[in-house]
Structures are given as C-alpha cells and as structure tokens.
C-alpha positions, 0 to 999 in steps of 0.5 A: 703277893706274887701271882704266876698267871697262866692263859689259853685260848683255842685257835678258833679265838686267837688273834693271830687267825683273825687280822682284825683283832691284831691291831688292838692286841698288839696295842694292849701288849706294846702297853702292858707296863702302862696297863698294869701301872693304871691297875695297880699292878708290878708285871715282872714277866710276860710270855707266849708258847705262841703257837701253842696258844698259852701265855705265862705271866708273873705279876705282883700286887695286893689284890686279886681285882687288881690283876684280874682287871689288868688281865682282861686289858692285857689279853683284850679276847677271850681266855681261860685264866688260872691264877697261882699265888706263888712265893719267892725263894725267901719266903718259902726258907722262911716258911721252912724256918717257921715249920721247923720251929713247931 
C-alpha cells in the first residue's frame, strides 16, 4: 500500500529554532532510507516547505505500524501526521474498469 504522509509542526517545535535539536534531526534525515529499510518500509519520497514547517512523504509498506514507527524516527520532534492511503495511476484504470463492469 502506498501511503502519502503529510507532517506539521509549529515554529515554537521546530528544530531549526533550536540548535540542540539539530544534530539528532539531521542524523534521522541523512539516515532516512536505513530507517525505513529497519521498518519495513519503501520511501519514495521525502520533502520540506521549509520554512513553512510541513513535510511531505511517500511511502510504500504493508502495514500502518510500520510507517508510523518510521515516522516517529524519521521526524524525532513533535508533529501532527496525516497519513492517506493513495493509489498509482494503474491501479485506479483498474479501479475504473472494475466500476464500469457493474
């Protein structure tokens, strides 16, 4: 399953305000394919409206837990994540094909 993730946080969380945190943030991003590899996780893409504090990522795996555990290491602050279950371009002219068929 294909999972389109998006992640805010407020400017009074965000690491870029607060020098300490930058260390083990930038570890967790420079690390992101080993992270989702050790959760089981296929990340296709990862990306930033920096500085407007949302980040956008596609991911692929077979369970929810999965991509949550990989999203609480890959963003090691608080955020607020809304995770869509999203189809590719295949799947829904099948999904198409299945409707038109009754």
């Amino acid at each position: 399953m294909f999972v389109h993730i998006t992640s805010t946080h407020t400017e009074d969380n965000c690491p870029g305000y607060d020098r300490a945190k930058l260390p083990t943030v930038r570890d967790a991003w420079a690390k992101r394919n080993d992270i989702a590899k050790r959760h089981n996780v296929k990340l296709h893409w990862f990306l930033s409206t920096a500085p407007d504090h949302t980040f956008f990522t596609l991911v692929e795996a077979e369970r929810q837990t999965d991509v949550d555990v990989f999203m609480r290491e890959l963003l090691p602050y608080p955020h607020k994540n809304t995770l869509t279950p999203v189809i590719t371009a295949e799947e829904l002219e099948e999904l198409a094909r299945r409707l038109a068929q009754g």
